[in-house]
TORVOGU-742299 format. One line per 4 residues: for each residue y, x, z of N, C-alpha, C. Coordinates in Angstrom, 2 decimals. Atoms other than C-alpha are relative to their C-alpha. Layout:
N
Y,X,Z,Y,X,Z,Y,X,Z  ...
END
This chain:
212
-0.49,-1.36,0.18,141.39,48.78,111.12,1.34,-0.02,-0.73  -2.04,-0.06,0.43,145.54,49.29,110.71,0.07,1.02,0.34  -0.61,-1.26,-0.01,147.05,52.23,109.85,-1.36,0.95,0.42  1.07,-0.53,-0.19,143.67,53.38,109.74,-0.23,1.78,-0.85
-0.25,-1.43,0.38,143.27,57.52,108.94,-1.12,0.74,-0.07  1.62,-0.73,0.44,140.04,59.34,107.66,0.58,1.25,-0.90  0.01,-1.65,0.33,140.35,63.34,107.17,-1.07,0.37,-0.66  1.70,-0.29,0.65,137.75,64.37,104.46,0.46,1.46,-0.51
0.19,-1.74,0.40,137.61,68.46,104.42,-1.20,0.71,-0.20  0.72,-1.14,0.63,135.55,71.47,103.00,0.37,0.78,-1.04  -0.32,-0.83,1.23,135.48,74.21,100.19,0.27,-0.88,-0.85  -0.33,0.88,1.59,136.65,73.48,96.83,-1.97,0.05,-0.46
0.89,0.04,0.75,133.85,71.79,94.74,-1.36,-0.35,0.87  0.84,0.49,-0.52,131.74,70.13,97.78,-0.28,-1.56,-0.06  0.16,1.43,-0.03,132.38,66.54,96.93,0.90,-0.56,0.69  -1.12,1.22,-1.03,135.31,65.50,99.11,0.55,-0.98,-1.21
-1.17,0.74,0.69,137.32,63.94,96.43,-1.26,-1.25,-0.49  0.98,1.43,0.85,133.87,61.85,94.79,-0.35,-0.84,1.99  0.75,0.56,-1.29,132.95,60.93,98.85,0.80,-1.02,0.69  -1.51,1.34,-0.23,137.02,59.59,99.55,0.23,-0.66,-0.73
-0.01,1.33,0.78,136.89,57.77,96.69,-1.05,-0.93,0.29  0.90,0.86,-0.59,133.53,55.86,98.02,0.61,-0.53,0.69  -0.45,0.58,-1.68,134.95,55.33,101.66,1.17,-0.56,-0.42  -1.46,0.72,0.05,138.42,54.32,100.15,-0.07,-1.46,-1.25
0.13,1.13,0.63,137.14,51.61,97.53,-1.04,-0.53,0.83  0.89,0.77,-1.11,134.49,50.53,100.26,0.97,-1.10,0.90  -0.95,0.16,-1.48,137.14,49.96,102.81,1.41,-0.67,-0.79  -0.84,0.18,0.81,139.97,49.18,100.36,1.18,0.96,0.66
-1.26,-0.48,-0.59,142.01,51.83,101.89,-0.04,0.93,-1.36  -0.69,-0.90,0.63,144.37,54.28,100.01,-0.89,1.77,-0.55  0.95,-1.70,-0.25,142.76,57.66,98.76,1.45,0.97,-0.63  -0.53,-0.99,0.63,144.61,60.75,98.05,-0.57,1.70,0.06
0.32,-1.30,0.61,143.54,63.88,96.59,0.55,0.80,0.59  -0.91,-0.76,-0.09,145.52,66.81,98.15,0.45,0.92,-0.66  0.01,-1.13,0.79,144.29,69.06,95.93,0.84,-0.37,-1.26  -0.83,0.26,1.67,146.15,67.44,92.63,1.31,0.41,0.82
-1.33,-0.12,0.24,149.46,67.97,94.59,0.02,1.89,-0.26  -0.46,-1.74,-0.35,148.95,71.90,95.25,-0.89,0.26,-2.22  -0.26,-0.44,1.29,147.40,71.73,91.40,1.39,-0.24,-0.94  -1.34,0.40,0.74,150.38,69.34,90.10,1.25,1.43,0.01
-1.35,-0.62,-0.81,152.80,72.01,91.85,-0.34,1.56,-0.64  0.34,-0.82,0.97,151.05,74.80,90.22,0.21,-0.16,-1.50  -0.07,0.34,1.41,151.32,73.43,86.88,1.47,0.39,-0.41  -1.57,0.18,0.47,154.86,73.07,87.13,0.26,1.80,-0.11
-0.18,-1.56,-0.24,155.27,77.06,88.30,-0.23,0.40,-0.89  0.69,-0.75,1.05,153.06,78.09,85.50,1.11,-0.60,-1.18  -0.81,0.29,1.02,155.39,76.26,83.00,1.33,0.48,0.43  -1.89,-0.49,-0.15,159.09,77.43,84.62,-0.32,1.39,-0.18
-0.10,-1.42,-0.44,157.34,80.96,84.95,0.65,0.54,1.13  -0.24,-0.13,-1.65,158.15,81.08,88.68,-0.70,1.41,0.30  -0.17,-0.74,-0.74,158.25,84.08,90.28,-1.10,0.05,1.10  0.64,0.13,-1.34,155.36,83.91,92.82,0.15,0.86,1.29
-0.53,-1.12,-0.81,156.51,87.28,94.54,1.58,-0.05,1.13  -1.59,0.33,0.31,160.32,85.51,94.68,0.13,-1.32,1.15  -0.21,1.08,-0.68,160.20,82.89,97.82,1.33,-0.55,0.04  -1.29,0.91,0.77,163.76,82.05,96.64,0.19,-0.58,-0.84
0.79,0.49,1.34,162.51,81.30,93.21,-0.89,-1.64,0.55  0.39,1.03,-0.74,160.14,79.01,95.01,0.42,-1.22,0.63  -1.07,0.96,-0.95,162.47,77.15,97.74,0.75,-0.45,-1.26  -0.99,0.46,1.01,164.98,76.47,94.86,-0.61,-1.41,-1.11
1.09,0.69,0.85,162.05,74.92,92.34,-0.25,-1.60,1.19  0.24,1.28,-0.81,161.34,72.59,95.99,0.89,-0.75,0.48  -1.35,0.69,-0.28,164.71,71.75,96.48,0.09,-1.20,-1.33  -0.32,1.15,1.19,165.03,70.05,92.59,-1.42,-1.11,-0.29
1.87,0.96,0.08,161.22,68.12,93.56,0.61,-0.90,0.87  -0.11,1.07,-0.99,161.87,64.82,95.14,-1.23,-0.53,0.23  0.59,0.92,0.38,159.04,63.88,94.36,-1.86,0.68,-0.65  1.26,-0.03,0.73,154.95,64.78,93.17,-1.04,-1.09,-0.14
0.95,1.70,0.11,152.93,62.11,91.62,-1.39,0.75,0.42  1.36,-0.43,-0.32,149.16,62.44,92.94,-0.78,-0.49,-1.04  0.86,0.37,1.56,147.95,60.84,89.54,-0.95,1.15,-0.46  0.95,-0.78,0.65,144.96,62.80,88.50,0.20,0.31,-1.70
0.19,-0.45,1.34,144.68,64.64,84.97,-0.83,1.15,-0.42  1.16,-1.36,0.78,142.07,66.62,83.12,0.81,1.37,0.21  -0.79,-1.37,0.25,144.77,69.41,82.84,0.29,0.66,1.37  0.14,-0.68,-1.34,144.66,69.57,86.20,-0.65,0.76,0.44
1.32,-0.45,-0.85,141.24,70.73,86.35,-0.18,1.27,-1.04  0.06,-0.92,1.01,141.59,73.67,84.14,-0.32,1.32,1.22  0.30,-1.07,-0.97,140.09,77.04,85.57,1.26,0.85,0.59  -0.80,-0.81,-0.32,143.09,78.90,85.31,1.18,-0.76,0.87
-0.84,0.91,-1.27,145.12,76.41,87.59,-0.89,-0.25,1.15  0.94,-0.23,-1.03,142.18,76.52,89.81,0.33,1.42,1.02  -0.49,-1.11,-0.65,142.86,79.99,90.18,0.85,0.48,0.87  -1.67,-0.34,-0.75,146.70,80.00,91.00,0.43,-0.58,1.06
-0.70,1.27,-0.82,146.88,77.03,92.66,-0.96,0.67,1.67  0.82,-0.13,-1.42,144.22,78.94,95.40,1.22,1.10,1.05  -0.83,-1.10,-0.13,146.62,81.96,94.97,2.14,-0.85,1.27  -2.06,1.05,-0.51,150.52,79.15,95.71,-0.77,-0.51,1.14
0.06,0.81,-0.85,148.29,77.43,98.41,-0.04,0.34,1.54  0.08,-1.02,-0.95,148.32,80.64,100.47,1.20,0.20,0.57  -1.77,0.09,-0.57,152.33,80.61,101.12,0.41,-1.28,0.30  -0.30,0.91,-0.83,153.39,78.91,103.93,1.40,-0.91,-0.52
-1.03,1.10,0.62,156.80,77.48,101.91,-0.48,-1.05,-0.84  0.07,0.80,0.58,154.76,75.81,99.74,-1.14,-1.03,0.80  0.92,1.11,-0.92,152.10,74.33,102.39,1.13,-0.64,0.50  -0.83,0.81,-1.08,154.79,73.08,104.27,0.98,-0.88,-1.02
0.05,1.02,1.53,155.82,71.15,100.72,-0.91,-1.12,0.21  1.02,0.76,0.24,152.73,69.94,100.04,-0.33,-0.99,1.38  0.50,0.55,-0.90,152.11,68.92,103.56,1.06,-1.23,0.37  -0.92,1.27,-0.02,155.50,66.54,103.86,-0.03,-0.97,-1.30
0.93,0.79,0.97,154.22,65.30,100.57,-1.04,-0.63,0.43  0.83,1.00,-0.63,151.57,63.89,101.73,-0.24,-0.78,1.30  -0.07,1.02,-1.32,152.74,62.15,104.85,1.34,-0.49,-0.84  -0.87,0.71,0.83,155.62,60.60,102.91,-0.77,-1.05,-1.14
0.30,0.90,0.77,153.14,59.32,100.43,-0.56,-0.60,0.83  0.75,0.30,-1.05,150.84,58.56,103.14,0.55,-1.29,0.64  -1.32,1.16,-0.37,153.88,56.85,105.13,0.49,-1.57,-0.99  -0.35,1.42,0.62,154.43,54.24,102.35,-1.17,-0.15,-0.81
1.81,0.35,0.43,150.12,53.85,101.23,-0.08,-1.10,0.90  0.47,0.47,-1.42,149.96,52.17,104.85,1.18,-1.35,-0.13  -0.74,1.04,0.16,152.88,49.65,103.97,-1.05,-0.83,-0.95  0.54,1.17,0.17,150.52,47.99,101.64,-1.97,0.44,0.13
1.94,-0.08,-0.57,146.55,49.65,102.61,0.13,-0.15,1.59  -0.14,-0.36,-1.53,145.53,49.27,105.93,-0.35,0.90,0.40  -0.29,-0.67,-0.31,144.25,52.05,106.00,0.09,1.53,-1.15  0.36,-0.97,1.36,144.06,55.98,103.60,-1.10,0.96,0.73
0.99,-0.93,0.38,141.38,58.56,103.19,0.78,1.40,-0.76  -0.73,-1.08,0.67,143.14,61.90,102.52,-1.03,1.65,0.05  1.34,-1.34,0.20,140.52,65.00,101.15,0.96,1.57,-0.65  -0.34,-0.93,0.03,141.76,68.62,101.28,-0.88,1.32,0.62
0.84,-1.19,-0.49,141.04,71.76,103.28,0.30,0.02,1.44  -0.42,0.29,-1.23,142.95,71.22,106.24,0.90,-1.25,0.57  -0.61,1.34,-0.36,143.77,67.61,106.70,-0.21,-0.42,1.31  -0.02,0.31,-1.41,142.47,67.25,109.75,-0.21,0.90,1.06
-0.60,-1.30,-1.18,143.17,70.46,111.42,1.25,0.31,0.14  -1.16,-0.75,0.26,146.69,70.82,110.34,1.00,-1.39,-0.75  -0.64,0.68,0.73,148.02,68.06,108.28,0.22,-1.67,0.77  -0.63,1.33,-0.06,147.21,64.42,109.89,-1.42,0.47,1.40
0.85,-0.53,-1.17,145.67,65.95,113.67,-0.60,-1.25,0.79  0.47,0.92,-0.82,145.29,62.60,114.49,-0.44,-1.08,-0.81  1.16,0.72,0.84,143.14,61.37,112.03,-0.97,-0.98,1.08  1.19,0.61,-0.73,140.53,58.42,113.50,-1.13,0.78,-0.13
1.34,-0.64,0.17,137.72,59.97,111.71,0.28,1.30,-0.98  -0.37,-0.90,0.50,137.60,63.50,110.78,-1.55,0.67,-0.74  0.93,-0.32,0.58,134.90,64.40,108.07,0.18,1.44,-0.24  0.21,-1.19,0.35,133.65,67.95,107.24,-1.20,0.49,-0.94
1.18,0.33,0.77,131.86,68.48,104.06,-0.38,1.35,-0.22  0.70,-1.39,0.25,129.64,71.28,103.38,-1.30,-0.17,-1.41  1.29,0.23,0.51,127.26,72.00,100.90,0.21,1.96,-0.95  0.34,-1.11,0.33,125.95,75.84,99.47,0.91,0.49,-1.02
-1.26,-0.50,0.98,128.24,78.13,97.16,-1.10,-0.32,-1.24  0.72,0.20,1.03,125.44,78.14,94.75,0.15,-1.15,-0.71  0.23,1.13,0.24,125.19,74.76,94.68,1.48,-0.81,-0.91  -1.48,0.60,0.09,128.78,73.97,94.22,0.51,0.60,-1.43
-0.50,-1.08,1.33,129.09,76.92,91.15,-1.23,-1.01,-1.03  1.02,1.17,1.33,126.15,74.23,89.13,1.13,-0.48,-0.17  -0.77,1.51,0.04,128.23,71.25,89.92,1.25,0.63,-1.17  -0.80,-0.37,0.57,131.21,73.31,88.57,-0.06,0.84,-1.16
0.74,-0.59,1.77,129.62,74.88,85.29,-0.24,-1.09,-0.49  0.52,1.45,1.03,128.20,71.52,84.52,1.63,-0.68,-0.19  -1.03,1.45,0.19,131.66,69.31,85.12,1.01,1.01,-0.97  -0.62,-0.76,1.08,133.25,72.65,82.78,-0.34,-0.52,-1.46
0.77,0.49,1.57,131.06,71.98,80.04,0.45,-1.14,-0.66  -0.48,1.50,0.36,131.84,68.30,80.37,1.53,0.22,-0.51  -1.64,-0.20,0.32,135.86,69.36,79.85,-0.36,0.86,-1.09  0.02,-0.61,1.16,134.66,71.49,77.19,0.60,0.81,0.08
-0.71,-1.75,-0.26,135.77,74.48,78.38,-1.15,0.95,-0.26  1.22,-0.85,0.03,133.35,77.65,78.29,0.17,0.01,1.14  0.67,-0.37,-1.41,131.67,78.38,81.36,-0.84,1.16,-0.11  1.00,-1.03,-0.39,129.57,81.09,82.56,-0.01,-0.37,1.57
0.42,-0.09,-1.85,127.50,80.16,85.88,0.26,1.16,0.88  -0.09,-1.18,-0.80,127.76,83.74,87.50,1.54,0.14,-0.32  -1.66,-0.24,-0.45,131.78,84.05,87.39,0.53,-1.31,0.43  -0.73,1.14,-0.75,132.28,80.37,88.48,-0.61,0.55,1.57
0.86,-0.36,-1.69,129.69,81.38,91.60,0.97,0.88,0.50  -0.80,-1.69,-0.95,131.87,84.92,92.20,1.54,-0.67,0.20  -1.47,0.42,-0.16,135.36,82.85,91.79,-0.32,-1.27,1.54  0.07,0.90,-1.41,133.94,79.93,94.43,0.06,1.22,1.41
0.27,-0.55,-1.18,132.91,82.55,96.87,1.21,0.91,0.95  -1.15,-1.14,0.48,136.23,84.60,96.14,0.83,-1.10,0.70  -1.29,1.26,-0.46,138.49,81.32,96.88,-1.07,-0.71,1.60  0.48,0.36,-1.36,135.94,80.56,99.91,0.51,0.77,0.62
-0.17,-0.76,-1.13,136.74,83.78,101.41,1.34,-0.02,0.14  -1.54,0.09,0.09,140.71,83.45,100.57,-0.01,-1.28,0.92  -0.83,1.10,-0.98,141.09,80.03,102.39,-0.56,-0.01,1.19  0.04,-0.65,-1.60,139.00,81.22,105.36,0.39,0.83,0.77
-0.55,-1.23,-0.58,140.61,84.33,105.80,1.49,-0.14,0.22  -1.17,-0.25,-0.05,144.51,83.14,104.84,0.58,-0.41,1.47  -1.04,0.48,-1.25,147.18,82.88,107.36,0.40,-1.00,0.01  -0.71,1.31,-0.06,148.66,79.97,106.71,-1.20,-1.42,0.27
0.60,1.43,0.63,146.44,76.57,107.32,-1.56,0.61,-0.37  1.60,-0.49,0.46,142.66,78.71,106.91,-0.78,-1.73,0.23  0.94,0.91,0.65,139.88,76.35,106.02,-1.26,0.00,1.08  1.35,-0.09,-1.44,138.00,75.44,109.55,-0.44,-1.36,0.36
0.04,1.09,-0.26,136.28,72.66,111.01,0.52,-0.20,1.33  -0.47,0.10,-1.06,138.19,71.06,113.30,-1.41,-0.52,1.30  0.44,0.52,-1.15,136.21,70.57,117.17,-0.27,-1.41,0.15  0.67,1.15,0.11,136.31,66.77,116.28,-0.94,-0.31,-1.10
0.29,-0.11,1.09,135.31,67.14,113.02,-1.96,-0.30,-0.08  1.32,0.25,0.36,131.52,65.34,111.46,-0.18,0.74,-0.48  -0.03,-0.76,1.44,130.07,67.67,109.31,-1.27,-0.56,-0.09  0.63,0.88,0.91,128.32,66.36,106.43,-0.48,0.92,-1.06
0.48,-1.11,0.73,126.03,68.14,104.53,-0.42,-0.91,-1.46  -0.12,0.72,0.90,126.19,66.91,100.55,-0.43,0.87,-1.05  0.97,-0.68,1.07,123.62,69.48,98.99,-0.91,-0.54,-0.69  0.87,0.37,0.86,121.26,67.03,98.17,0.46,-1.32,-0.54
-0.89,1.24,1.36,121.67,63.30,96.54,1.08,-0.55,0.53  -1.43,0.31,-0.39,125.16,61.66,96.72,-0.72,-1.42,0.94  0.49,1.35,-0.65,122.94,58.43,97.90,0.05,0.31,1.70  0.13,-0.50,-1.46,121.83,60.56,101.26,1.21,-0.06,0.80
-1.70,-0.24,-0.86,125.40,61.52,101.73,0.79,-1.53,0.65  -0.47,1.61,-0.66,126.44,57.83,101.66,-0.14,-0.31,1.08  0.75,0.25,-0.92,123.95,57.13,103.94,0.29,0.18,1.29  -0.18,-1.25,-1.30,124.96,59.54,106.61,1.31,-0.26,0.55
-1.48,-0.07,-0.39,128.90,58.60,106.05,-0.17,-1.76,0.27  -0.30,1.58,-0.35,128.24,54.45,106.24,-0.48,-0.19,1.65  0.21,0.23,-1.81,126.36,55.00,109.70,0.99,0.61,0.55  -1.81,0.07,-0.68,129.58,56.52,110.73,0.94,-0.33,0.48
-1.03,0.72,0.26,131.81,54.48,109.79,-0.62,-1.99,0.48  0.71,1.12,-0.24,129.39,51.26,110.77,0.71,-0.24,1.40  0.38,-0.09,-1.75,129.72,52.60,114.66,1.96,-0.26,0.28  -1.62,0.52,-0.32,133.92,51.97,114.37,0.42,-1.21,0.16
END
């Protein structure tokens, strides 16, 4: 497997990012997050006080970016960059950012992995269409508002289970409904259901990936 390409999509908070890190230290291929660039890229906005109304404001901010590291950080995972970043990921100037971002990093992963694992919302409907294998993860809003009360707690943030549940369902219906890039499974697309233990899920993604 060269220049090998695995699409891992679903809602926020179903497990893509813990499932491409499996398949990409299994396989020794490349992983990337998508979601840290559209948080990284939020972060920055929230600190210049960007204009979100101001798509000149915007373009200008992506003109002086050469560059977003995909390096993970706690500060990333903060609710209120959760929020915005659902809000910036809805305008098509900045998808179309984020999305040459990650075929540029992509583009030089593959110079030394053979192959990457890239987990978002529309990676393999919109971003890399010609993914080998195109995963689709699913698992219950309920289920997903635990996971995300418990991994709060762990950051030591406050939580309340019933407004993480109403904000998942809230940012489910925003990236199925937006215009730009909505949140579908693509026609090739596995879907992978990762409601119950992460072991099952394995299970389900190594016979998969066995049959290549």
């Amino acid at each position: 497997m060269n220049n090998f390409i695995i699409s891992v999509d679903g809602p926020a908070g179903s497990g893509k990012e813990r499932i491409s890190k499996y398949i990409a230290k299994k396989y020794n291929f490349f992983h990337l997050d998508s979601g840290i660039l559209y948080r990284r890229f939020t972060k920055i906005i929230l600190e210049k006080k960007i204009n979100l109304k101001k798509n000149s404001e915007l373009a200008k901010l992506i003109k002086n970016i050469s560059s977003l590291s995909a390096k993970n950080h706690k500060t990333l995972r903060t609710e209120n960059i959760s929020k915005f970043s659902s809000i910036i990921a809805s305008k098509l100037i900045v998808r179309k950012f984020i999305n040459e971002q990650q075929k540029i990093i992509i583009k030089k992963a593959l110079k030394t992995y053979k192959g990457a694992v890239i987990d978002g919302r529309d990676i393999g409907s919109k971003v890399f269409k010609d993914a080998n294998i195109k995963l689709f993860i699913t698992v219950s809003a309920e289920i997903r508002a635990k996971r995300r009360h418990k991994q709060l707690l762990q950051l030591g943030e406050k939580s309340i289970y019933a407004q993480i549940l109403r904000g998942i369902k809230l940012r489910d219906y925003k990236d199925k409904n937006r215009k730009e890039s909505p949140l579908i499974m693509h026609k090739e697309a596995i879907l992978i259901d990762n409601s119950n233990s992460f072991t099952k899920t394995i299970r389900k993604i190594n016979a998969i990936l066995a049959k290549v």
